[in-house]
N, C-alpha and C positions, 0 to 999 in steps of 0.2 A: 026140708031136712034140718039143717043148721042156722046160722046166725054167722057171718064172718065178713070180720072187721078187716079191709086191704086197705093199707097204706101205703100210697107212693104218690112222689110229684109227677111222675111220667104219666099225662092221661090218657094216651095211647094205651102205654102197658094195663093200667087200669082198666078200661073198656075192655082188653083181649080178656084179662083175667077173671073180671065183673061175668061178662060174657061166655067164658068156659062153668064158671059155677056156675051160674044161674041156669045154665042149660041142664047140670047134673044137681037140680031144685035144692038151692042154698040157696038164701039171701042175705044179700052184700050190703055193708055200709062201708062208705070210702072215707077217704083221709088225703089230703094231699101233704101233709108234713106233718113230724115227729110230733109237735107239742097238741096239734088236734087231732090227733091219733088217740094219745093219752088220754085225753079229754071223753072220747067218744067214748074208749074203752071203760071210764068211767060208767058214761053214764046207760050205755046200752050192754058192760058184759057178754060180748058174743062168745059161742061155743071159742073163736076159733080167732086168729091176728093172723095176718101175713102180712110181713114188713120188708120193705127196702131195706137194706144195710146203710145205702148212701141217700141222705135224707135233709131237707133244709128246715129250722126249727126242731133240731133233737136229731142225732144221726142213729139210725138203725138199731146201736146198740144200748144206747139213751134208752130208747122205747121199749126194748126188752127189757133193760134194767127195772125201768120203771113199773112195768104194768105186772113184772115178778113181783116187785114190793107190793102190789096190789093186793096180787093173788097167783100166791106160790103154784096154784094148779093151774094157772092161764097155760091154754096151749097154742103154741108159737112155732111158725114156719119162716126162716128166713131166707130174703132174697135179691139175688143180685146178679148185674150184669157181666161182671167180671169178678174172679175168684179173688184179686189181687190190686187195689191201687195205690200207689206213693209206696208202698214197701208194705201196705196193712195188707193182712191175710183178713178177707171178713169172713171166708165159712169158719176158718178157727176163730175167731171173736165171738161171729153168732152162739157155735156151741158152748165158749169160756163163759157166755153171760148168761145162757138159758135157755136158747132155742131148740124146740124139738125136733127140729127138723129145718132143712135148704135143701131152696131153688134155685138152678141157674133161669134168669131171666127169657132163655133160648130151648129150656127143656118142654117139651110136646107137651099138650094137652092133655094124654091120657097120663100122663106122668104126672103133671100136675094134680089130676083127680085123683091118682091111685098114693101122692101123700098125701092131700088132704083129708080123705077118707081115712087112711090110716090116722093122724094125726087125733082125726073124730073120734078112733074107736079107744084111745088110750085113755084111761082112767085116773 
């Protein structure tokens, strides 16, 4: 179906979410930090990013900064474990910088495919 780029250091999380797409036929390129995220993004273009917010080499919102100056139509899902840490709201950050959408790192499976999917179908 698609082409999507996950970034995140947690390779747990990775695997669960690698795993949920590939079952619902995408295929995944991974990233474990922000600045080889960027890079990827570069050079493969996937339909689709889904990014940590909290991230080591480039934090979450780095990587959305970044790959917006790329390409103002990249579509971007962000994602995190907690809504909230040191006083930073990241769902309000992810949407200040670009993201089209957030995941809490804890929401189901089908939830997870039924934003990606959507995310797919925006033009």
């Amino acid at each position: 179906m698609a082409t999507i780029l996950l970034i995140d250091d947690d390779e747990f999380y990775r695997s669960v979410i690698r795993r949920i797409l590939e079952d619902g036929g995408h295929q995944i390129i991974e990233a474990e930090n922000g600045a080889e995220g960027v890079k990827r993004y570069r050079i493969h273009r996937p339909a689709l990013v889904i990014t940590d917010m909290r991230l080591p080499a480039g934090s979450g919102a780095e990587v959305i900064r970044s790959i917006r100056e790329l390409d103002h139509k990249a579509r971007i899902i962000a994602v995190s474990g907690a809504a909230t840490f040191y006083n930073v709201d990241f769902f309000k950050l992810a949407k200040e910088v670009g993201a089209n959408a957030i995941l809490r790192k804890l929401d189901p499976p089908d939830r997870v495919l039924v934003e990606v999917n959507r995310a797919l179908e925006v033009e």
